[in-house]
Every structure is written in C-alpha cells, then in structure tokens.
C-alpha positions in Angstrom: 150.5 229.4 98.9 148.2 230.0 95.7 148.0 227.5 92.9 149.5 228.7 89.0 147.2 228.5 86.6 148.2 226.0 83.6 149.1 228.0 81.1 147.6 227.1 77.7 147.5 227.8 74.0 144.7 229.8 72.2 145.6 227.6 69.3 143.2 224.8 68.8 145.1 221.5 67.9 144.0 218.6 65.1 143.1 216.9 68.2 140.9 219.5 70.1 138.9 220.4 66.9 138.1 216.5 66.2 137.1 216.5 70.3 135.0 219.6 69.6 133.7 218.3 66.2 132.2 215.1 68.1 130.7 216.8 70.9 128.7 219.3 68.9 127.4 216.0 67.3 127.1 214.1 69.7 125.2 216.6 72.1 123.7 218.8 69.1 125.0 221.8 70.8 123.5 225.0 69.5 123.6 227.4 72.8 125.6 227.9 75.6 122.9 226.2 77.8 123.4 223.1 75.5 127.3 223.5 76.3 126.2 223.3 80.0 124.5 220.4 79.8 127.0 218.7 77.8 129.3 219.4 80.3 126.9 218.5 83.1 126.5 214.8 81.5 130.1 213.9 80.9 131.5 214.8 83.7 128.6 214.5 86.2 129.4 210.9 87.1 133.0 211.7 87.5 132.8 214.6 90.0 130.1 212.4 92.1 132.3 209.4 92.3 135.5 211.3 93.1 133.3 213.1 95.7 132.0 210.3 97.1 135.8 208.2 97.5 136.8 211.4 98.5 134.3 211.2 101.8 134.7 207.3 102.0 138.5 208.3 103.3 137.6 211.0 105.1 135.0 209.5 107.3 136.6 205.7 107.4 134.2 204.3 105.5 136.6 201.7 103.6 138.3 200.7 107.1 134.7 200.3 108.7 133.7 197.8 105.8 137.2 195.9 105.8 136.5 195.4 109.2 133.0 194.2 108.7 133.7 191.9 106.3 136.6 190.2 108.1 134.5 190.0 111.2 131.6 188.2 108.8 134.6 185.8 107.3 135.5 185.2 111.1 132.0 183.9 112.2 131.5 182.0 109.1 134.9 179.9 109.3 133.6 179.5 113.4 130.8 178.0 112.5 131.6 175.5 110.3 
C-alpha cells in the first residue's frame, strides 16, 4: 500500500512569504548550500530526538528505566 503524496499549492501564501522572508534573514541565505544548512540546523534536533524516542520504544529502553527507578525507590523505603 503506497502513501499519497499531500497535494499542495504552487501559490505562496501571506504566511509562507513572511516564513521565507525571516529565514533568508535569519540564515543570510544566498545559495542553495546555505538552504541546506538552514534546513540542517532547524530541523537537526528534531529528527535526532524523534530518532532517538523512536529507538527508546523499540528496544525498551523507557520500561528498563521505570523499572530501575522503582527498584531504587524500593531499597531506599527498605532501608529507612
């Protein structure tokens, strides 16, 4: 089963030229390269993150530290 593309407009919105308007001055964007590394910076961080909660799931991660901590809230409520 293959995934539709979104469809979008070739008209550029109010809203999409102000969003373009503050990158290009923002990131002094000049070349395509620039438009790469534009690109590469704002949504760097967001890609790694989901990546990494992405693998957290997959490998248990989140369950393995739950029960870590519960086990570490256990022995400190035996010993006092």
């Amino acid at each position: 089963m293959s995934k539709e593309k979104k469809k979008t407009s070739g008209d550029l919105t109010e809203g999409k030229k102000e969003i373009i308007s503050k990158l290009l001055e923002e990131y002094d964007i000049n070349t395509a390269q620039d438009i790469q590394d534009a690109l590469r910076d704002l949504l760097g961080g967001t890609i790694k993150g989901m990546m990494e909660a992405e693998m957290q799931e997959h490998l248990g991660y989140k369950k393995v530290l739950e029960v870590i901590v519960q086990t570490q809230e256990m022995v400190i409520k035996r010993k006092k």
